[in-house]
One Martini backbone bead per residue (centre of mass of N, CA, C, O) as a GRO file, in nm:
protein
  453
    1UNK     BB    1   0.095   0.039   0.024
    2UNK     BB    2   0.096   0.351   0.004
    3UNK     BB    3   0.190   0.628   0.200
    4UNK     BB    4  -0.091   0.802   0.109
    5UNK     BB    5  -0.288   0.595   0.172
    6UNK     BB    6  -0.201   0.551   0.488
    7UNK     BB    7  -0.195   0.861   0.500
    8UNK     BB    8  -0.572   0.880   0.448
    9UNK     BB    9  -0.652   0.681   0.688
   10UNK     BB   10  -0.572   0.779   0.915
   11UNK     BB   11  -0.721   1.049   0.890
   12UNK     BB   12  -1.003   0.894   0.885
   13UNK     BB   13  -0.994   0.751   1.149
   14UNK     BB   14  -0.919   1.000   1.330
   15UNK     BB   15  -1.169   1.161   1.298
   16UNK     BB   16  -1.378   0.934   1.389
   17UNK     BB   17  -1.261   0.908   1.684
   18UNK     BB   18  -1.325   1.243   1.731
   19UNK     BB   19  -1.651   1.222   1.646
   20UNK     BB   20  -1.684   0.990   1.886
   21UNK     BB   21  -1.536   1.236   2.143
   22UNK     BB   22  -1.717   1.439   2.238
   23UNK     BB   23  -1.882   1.290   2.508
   24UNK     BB   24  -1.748   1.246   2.757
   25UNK     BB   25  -1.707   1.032   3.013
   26UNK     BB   26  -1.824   1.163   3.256
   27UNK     BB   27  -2.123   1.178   3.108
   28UNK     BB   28  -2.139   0.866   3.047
   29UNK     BB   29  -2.136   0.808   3.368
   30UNK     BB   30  -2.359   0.954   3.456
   31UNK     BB   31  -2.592   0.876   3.297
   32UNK     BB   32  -2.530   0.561   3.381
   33UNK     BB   33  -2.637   0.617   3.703
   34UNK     BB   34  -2.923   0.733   3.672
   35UNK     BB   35  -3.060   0.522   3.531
   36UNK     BB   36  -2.916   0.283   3.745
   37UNK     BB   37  -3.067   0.482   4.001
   38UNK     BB   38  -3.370   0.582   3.888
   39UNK     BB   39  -3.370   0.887   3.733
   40UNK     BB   40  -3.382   0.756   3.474
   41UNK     BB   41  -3.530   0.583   3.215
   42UNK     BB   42  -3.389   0.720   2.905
   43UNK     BB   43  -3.095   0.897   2.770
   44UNK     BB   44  -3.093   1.139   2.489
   45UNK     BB   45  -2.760   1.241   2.310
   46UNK     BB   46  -2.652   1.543   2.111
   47UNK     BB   47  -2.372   1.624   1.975
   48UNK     BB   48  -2.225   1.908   1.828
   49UNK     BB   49  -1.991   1.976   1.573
   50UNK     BB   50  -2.081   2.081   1.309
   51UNK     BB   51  -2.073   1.796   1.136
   52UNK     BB   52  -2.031   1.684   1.405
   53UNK     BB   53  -2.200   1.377   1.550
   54UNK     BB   54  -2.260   1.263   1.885
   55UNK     BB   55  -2.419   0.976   2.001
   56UNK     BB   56  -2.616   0.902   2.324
   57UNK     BB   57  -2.764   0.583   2.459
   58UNK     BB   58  -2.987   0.528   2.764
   59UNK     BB   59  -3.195   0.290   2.806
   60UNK     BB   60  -3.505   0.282   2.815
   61UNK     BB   61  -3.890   0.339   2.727
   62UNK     BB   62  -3.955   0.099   2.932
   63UNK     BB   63  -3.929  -0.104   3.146
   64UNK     BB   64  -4.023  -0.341   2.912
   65UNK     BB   65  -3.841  -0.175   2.697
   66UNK     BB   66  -3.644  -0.058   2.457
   67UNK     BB   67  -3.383   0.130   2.307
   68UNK     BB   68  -3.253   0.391   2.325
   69UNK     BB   69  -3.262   0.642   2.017
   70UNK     BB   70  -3.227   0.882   1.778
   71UNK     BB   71  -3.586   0.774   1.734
   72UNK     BB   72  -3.700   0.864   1.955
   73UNK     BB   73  -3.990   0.985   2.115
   74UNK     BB   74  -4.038   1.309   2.234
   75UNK     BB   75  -4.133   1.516   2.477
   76UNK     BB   76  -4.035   1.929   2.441
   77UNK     BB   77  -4.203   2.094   2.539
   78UNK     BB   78  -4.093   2.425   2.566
   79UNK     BB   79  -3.910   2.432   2.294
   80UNK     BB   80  -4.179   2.527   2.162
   81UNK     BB   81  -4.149   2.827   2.181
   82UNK     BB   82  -3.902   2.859   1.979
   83UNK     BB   83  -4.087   2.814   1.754
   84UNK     BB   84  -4.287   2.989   1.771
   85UNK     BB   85  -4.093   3.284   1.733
   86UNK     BB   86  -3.982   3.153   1.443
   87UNK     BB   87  -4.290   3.232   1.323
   88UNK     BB   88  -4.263   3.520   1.403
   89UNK     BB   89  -4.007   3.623   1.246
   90UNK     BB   90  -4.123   3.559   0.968
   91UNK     BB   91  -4.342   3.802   1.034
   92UNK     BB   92  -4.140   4.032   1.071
   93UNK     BB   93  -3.955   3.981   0.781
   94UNK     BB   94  -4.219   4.044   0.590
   95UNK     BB   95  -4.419   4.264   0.751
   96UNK     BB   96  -4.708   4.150   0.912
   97UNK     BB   97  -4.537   4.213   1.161
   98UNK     BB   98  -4.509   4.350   1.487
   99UNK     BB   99  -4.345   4.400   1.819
  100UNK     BB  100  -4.580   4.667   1.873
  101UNK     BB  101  -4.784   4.497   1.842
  102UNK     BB  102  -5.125   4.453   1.979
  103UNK     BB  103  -5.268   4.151   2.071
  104UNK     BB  104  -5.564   4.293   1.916
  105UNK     BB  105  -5.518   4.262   1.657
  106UNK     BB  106  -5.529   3.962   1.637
  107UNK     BB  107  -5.801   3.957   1.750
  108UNK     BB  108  -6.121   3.947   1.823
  109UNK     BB  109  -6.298   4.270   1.851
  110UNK     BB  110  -6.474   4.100   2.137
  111UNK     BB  111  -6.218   4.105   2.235
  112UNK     BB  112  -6.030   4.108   2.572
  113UNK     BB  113  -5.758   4.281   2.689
  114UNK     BB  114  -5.528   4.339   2.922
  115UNK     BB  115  -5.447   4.636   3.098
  116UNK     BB  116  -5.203   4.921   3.185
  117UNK     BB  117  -5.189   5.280   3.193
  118UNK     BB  118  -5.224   5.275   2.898
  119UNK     BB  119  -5.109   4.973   2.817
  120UNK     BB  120  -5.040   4.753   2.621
  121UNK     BB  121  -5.013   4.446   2.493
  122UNK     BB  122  -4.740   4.291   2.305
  123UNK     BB  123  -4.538   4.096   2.102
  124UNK     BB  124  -4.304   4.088   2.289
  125UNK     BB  125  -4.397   4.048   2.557
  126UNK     BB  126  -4.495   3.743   2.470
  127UNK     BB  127  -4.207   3.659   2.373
  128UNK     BB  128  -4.049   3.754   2.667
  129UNK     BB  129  -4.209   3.739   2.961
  130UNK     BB  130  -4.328   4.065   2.961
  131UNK     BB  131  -4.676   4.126   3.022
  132UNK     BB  132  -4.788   3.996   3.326
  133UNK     BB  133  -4.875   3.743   3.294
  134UNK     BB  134  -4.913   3.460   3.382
  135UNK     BB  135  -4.815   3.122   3.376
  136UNK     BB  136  -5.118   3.055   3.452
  137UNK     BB  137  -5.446   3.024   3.415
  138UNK     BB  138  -5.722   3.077   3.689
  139UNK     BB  139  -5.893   2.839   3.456
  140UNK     BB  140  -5.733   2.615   3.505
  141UNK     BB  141  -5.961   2.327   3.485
  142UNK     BB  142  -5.892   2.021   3.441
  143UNK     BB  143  -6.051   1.685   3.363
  144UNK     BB  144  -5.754   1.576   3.351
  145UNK     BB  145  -5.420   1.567   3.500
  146UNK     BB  146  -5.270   1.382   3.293
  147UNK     BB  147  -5.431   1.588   3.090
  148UNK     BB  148  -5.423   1.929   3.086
  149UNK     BB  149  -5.454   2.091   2.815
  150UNK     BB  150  -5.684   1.958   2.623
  151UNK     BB  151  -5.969   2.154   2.760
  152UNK     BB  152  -5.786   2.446   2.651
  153UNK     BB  153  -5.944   2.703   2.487
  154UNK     BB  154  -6.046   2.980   2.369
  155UNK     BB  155  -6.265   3.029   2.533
  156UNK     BB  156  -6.110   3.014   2.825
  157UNK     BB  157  -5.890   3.227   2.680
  158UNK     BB  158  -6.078   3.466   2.682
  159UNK     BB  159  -6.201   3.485   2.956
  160UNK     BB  160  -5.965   3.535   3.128
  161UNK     BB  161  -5.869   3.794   2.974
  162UNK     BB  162  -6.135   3.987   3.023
  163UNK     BB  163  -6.090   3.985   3.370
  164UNK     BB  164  -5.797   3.999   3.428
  165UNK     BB  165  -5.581   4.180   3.630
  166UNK     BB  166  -5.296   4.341   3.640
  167UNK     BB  167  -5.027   4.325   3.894
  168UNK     BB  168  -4.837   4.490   3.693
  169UNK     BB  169  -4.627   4.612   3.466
  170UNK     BB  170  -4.589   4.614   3.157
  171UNK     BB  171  -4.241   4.530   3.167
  172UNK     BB  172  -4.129   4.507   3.449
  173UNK     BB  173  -4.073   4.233   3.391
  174UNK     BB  174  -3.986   3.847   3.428
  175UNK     BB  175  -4.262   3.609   3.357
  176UNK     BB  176  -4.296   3.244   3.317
  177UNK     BB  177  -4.544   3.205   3.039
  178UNK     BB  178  -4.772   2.982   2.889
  179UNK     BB  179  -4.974   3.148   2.812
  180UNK     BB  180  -4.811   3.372   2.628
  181UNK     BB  181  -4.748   3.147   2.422
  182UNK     BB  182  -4.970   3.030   2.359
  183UNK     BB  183  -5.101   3.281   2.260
  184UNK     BB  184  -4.925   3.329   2.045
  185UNK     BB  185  -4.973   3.054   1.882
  186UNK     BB  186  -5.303   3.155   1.832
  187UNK     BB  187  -5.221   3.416   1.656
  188UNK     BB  188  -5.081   3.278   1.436
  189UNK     BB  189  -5.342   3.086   1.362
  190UNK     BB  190  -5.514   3.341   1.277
  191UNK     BB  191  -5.342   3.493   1.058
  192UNK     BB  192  -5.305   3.262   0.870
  193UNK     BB  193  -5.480   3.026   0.839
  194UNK     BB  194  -5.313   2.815   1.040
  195UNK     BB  195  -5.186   2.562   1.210
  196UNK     BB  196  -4.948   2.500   1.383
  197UNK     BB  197  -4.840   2.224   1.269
  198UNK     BB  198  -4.861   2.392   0.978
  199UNK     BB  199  -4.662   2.587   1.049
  200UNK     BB  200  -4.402   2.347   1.145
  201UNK     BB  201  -4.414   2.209   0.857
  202UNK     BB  202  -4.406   2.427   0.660
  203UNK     BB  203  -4.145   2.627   0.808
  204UNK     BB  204  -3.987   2.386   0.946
  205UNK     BB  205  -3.969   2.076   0.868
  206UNK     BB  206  -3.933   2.064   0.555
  207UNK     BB  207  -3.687   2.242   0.525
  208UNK     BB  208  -3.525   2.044   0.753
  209UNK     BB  209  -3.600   1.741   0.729
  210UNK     BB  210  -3.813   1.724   0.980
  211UNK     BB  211  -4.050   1.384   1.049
  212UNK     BB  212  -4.037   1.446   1.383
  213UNK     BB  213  -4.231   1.695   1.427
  214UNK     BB  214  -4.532   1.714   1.651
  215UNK     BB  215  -4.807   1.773   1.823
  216UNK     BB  216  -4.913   1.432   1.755
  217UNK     BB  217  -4.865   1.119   1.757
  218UNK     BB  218  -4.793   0.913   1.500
  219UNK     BB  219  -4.803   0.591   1.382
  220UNK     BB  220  -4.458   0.585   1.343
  221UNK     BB  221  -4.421   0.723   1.622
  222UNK     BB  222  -4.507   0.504   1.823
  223UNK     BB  223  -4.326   0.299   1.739
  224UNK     BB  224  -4.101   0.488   1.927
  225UNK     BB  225  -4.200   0.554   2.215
  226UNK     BB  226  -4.158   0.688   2.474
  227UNK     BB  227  -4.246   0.674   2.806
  228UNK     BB  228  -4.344   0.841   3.079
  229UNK     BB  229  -4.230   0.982   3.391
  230UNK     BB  230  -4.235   0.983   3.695
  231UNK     BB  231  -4.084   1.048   4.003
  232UNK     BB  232  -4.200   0.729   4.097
  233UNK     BB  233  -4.158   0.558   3.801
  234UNK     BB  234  -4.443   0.596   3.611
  235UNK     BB  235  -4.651   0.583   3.405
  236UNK     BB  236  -4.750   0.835   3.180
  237UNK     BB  237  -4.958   1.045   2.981
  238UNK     BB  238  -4.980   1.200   2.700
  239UNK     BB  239  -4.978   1.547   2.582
  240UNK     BB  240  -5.210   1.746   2.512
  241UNK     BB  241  -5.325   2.029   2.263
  242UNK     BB  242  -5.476   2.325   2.186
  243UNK     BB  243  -5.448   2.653   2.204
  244UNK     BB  244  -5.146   2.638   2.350
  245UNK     BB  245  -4.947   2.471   2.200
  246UNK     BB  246  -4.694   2.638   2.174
  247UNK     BB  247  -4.593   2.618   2.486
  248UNK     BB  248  -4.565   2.257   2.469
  249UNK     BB  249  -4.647   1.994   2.231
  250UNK     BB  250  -4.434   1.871   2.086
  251UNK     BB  251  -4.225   1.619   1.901
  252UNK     BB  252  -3.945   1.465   1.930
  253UNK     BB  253  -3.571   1.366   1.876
  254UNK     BB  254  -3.219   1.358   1.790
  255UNK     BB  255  -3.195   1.369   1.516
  256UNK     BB  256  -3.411   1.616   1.411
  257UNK     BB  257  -3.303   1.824   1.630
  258UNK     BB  258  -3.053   1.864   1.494
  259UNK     BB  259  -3.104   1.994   1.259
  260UNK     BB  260  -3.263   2.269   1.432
  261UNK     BB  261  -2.941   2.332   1.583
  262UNK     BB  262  -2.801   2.371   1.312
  263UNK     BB  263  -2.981   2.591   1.180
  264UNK     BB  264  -2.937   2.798   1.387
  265UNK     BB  265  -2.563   2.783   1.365
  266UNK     BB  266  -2.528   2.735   1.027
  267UNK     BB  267  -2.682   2.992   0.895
  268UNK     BB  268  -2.784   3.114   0.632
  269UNK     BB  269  -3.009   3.298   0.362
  270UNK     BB  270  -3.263   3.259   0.467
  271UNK     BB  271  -3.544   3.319   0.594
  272UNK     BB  272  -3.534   3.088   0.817
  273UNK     BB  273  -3.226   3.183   0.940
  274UNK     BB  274  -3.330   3.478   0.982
  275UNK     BB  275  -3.484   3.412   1.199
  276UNK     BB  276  -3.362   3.268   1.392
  277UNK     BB  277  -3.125   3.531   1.434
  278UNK     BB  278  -3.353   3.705   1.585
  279UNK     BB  279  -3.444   3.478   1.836
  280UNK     BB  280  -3.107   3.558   1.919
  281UNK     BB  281  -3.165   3.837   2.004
  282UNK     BB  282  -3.169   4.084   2.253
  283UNK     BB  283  -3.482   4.195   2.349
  284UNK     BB  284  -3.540   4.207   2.655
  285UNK     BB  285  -3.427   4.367   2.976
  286UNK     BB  286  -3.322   4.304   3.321
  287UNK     BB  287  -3.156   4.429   3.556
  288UNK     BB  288  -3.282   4.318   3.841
  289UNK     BB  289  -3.279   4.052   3.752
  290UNK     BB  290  -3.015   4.015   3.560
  291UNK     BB  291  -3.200   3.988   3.237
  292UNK     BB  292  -3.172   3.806   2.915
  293UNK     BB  293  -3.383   3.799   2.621
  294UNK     BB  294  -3.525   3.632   2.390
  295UNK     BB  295  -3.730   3.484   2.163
  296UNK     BB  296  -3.720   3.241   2.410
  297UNK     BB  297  -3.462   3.253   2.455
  298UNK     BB  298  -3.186   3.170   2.656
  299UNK     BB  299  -2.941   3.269   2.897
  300UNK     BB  300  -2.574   3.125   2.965
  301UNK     BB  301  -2.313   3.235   3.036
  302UNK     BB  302  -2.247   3.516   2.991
  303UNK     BB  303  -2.450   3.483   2.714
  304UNK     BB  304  -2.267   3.237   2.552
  305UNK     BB  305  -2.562   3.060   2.592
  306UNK     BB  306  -2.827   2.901   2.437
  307UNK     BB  307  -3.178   2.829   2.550
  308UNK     BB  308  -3.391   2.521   2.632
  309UNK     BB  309  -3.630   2.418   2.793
  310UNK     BB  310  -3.872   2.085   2.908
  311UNK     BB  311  -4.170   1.982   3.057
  312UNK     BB  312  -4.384   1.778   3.149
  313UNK     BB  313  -4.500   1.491   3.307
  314UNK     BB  314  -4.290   1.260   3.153
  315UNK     BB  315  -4.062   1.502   3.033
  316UNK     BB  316  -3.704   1.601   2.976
  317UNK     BB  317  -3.554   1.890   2.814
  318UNK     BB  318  -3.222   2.028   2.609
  319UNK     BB  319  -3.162   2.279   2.395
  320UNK     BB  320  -2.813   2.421   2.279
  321UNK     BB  321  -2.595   2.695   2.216
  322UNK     BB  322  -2.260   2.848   2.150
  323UNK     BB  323  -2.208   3.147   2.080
  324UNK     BB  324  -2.015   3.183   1.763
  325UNK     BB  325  -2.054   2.841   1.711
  326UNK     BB  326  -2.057   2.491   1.623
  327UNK     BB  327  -2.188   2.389   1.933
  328UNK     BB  328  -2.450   2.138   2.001
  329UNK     BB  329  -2.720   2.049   2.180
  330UNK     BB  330  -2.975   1.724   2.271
  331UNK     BB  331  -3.155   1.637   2.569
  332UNK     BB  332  -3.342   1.332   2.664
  333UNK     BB  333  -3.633   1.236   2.852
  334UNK     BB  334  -3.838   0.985   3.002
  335UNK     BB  335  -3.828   1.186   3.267
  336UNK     BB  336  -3.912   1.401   3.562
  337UNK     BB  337  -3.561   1.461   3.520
  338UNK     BB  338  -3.338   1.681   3.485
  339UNK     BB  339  -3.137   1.780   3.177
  340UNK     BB  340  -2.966   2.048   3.201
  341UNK     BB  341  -2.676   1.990   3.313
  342UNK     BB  342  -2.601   1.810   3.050
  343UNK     BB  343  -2.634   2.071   2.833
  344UNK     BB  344  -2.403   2.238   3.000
  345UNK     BB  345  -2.201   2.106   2.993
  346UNK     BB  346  -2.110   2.038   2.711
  347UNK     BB  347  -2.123   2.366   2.689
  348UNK     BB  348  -1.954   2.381   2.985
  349UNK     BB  349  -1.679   2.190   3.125
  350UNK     BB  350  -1.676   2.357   3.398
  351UNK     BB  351  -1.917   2.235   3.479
  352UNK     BB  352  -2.094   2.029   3.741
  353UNK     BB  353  -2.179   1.786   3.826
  354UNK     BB  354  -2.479   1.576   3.995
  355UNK     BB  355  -2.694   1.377   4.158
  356UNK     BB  356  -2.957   1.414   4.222
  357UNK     BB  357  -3.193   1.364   4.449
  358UNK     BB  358  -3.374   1.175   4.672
  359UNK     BB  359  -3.669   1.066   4.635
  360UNK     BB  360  -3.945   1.062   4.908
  361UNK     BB  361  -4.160   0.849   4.981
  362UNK     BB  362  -4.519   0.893   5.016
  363UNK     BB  363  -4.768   0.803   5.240
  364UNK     BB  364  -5.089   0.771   5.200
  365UNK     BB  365  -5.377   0.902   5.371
  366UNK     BB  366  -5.639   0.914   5.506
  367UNK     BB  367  -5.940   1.123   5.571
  368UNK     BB  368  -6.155   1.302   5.690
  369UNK     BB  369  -6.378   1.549   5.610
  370UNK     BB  370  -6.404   1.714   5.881
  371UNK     BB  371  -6.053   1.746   5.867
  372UNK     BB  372  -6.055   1.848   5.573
  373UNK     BB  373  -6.230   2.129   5.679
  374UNK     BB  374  -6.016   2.262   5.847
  375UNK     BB  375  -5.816   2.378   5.597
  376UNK     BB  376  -6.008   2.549   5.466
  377UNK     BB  377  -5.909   2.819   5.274
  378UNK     BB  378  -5.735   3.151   5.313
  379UNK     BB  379  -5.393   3.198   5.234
  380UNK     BB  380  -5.131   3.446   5.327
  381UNK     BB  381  -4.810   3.520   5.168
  382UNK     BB  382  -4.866   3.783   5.046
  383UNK     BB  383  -4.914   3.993   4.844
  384UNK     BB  384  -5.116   3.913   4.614
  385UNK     BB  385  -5.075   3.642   4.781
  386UNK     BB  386  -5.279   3.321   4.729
  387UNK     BB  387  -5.392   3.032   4.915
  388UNK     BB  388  -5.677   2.782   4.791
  389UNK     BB  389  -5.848   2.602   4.987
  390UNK     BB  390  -6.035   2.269   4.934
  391UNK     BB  391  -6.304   2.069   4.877
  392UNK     BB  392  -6.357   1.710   4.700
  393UNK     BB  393  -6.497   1.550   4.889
  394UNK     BB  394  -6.187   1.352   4.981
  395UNK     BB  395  -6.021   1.581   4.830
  396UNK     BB  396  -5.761   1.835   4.870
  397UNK     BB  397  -5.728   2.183   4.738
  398UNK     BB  398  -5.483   2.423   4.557
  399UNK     BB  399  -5.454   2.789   4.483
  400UNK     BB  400  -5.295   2.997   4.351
  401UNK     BB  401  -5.210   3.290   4.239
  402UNK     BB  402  -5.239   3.260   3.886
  403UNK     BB  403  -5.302   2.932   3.929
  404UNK     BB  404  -5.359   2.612   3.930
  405UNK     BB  405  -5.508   2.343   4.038
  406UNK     BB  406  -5.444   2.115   4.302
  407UNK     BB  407  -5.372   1.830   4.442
  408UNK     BB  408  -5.328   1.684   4.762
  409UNK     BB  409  -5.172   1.424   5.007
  410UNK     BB  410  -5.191   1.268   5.299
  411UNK     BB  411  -4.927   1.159   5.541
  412UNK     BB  412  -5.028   1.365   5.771
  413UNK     BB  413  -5.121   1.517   6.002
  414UNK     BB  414  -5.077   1.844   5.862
  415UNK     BB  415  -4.950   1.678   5.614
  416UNK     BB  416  -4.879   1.723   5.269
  417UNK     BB  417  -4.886   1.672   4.936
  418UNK     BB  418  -4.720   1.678   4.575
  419UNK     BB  419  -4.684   1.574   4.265
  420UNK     BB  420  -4.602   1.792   4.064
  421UNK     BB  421  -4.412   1.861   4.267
  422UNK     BB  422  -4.214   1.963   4.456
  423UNK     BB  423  -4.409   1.966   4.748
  424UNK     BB  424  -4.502   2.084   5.083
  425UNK     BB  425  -4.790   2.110   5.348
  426UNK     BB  426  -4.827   2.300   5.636
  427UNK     BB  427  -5.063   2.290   5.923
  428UNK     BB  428  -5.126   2.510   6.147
  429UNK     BB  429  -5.182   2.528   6.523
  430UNK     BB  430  -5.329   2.600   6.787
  431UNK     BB  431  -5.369   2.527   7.100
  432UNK     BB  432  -5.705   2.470   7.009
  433UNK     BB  433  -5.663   2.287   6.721
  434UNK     BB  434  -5.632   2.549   6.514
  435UNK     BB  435  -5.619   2.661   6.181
  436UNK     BB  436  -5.401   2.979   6.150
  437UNK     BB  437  -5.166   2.817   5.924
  438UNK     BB  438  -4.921   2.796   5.660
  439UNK     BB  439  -4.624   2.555   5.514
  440UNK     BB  440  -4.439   2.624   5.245
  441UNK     BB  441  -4.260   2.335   5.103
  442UNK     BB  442  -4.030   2.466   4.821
  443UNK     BB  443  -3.654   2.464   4.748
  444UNK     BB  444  -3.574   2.524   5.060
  445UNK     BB  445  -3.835   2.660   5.143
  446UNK     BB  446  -4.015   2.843   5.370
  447UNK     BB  447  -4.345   2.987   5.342
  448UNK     BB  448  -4.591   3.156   5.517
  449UNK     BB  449  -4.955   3.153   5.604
  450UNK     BB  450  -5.191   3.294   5.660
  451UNK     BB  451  -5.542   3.311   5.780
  452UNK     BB  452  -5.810   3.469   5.658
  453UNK     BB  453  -6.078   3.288   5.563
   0.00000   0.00000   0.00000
């Protein structure tokens, strides 16, 4: 073999080598060890350097499922917003929408949107989560929690806007609300004059040739589908959109991902590429916050990633890049352990990996309906910060100011838990026996609410 020959094999060995380690072992002693630890189901992540990528999967897609791979199917929650203002961008450098139009005016004409000050919400509010709407609309109360947006429609989301009250002014800060996006996504579908999922496929999918963004599940995705798993490990049903669709509905790939995240940083001059571009350029910032923000992408490390994750009922994902280079990741996860940290890390080899926290499995236990008449009322921990206890039959609900209803759930006498988030509520009683606050425990807090009512 000539000497020429032999020294294009090696470079071209050495290539692939190289192409094949870009995911550090220590990442991926990371992920097997969460896997097989129990913190995830299953951990499918990919990473991007230019034209090189490196996929690595590990775990199954359900307790007696197959192996996850580039392929499997997954919900990626909130990622879907990045989309959603990529179709923004695209209506803005068209010219048929501005930053600055007020959100009536896609509305139809007899419906109310909140305002403040004499100052209206506009597309740029909501698109950069700076409206003052909550995180999600106070008439929000699912008929099946396990796939809560299913029956959000348009009707629910006009009543909301038409009476809700703004509690500070628009703009005046930054609050992540599914809300904003959802409408937001609502907007498009109205000015459009095309669903969502169309707007998704012919806008983003079809240019990307990404066959797998969908916002439900097709016969072909089924048969590749993770199933979601919840935090004790269980597995739980997926998530369907109505109105709210943009905040959240997608699935998508780790192969498909890459597509996505491929054309973000590596745009030409296409229209599509354009708008991409538009979405990561600093549209808002709050100083007091000390926080600047993209048309829905998030920046980490001086600004240096652009970032966004994504959680369901049973699935958290991670998609982002490293601004002026061609290095992006990609991680998802059939499992409500969050894998920030791990798409974080790709990005910026200097912060430290941790292993979640073990989950403490808390026993349910009955109550009388007598004694869960004692929690009911309204609890004040802040100024127009209210939690509303409530009994249903034989189960007790709580609803914070302008959050959704959830159930909680009774480990011992006044102590409750709940199951969608880390967290759990102490109901304090005074010499008499008598309910007279509680103490809301969670993320390491504890924050304490008199009985006003």
């Amino acid at each position: 073999m000539k000497k020429a020959t032999i020294l294009l094999l090696l470079m071209l060995i050495t290539s692939v080598i190289s192409a094949q380690n870009k995911i550090p072992q220590d990442v991926k002693d990371h992920i097997k060890t969460r896997v097989d630890q129990g913190f995830n189901m299953g951990i499918a992540v990919a990473h991007i350097d230019g034209d090189e990528v490196e996929y690595f999967n590990y775990g199954k897609t359900a307790k007696n499922g197959s192996d996850v791979t580039n392929t499997t199917v997954f919900e990626i929650g909130s990622i879907s917003k990045t989309f959603t203002t990529i179709l923004l961008a695209e209506q803005l450098l068209n010219g048929s929408m501005s930053l600055d139009d007020p959100v009536s005016k896609y509305l139809p004409k007899d419906k109310k949107v909140p305002s403040r000050n004499e100052r209206q919400i506009t597309l740029k509010d909501i698109a950069t989560h700076s409206s003052a709407l909550p995180r999600m609309p106070n008439n929000f109360n699912p008929a099946d929690g396990n796939d809560p947006f299913a029956d959000y429609g348009a009707e629910e989301l006009f009543t909301f806007l038409s009476s809700y009250e703004l509690t500070r002014d628009i703009g005046a800060q930054y609050e992540y609300s599914n809300l904003a996006m959802g409408l937001l996504g609502y907007i498009l579908e109205l000015h459009t004059g095309k669903t969502y999922q169309e707007l998704i496929t012919e806008r983003i999918g079809n240019p990307l040739k990404m066959n797998d963004i969908n916002v439900r599940v097709s016969q072909d995705m089924q048969k590749r589908l993770a199933i979601g798993h919840n935090e004790e490990g269980n597995a739980v049903a997926n998530w369907n959109f109505d109105v709210l669709a943009g905040a959240g509905a997608l699935k998508s790939t780790t192969e498909d991902m890459v597509k996505f995240i491929k054309a973000n940083i590596n745009g030409d001059d296409s229209d599509l590429a354009n708008a991409m571009k538009l979405t990561h350029q600093a549209t808002y910032s709050a100083p007091s916050q000390n926080l600047e923000i993209g048309l829905a992408w998030h920046y980490a490390v001086n600004n240096t990633i652009v970032w966004h994750n994504g959680g369901t009922g049973g699935y958290r994902a991670f998609a982002g890049f490293v601004k002026g280079t061609n290095k992006g990741v990609v991680v998802l996860t059939n499992s409500s352990e969050s894998v920030d940290q791990i798409g974080l890390k790709l990005l910026n080899p200097s912060l430290q990996l941790t292993l979640p926290k073990k989950q403490v499995h808390k026993e349910e236990i009955e109550m009388s309906n007598e004694i869960l008449d004692t929690y009911v009322g309204e609890y004040e921990l802040a100024p127009n910060f209210i939690i509303t206890v409530t009994r249903k039959d034989n189960n007790l609900f709580l609803q914070a100011t302008g959050q959704p209803e959830f159930q909680v759930f009774a480990s011992a006498k006044n102590e409750f838990f709940l199951k969608v988030v880390e967290a759990s509520i102490t109901f304090n009683v005074n010499d008499q026996g008598k309910v007279e606050s509680l103490t809301l425990h969670q993320n390491g807090q504890n924050a304490p609410g008199k009985k006003i009512k």
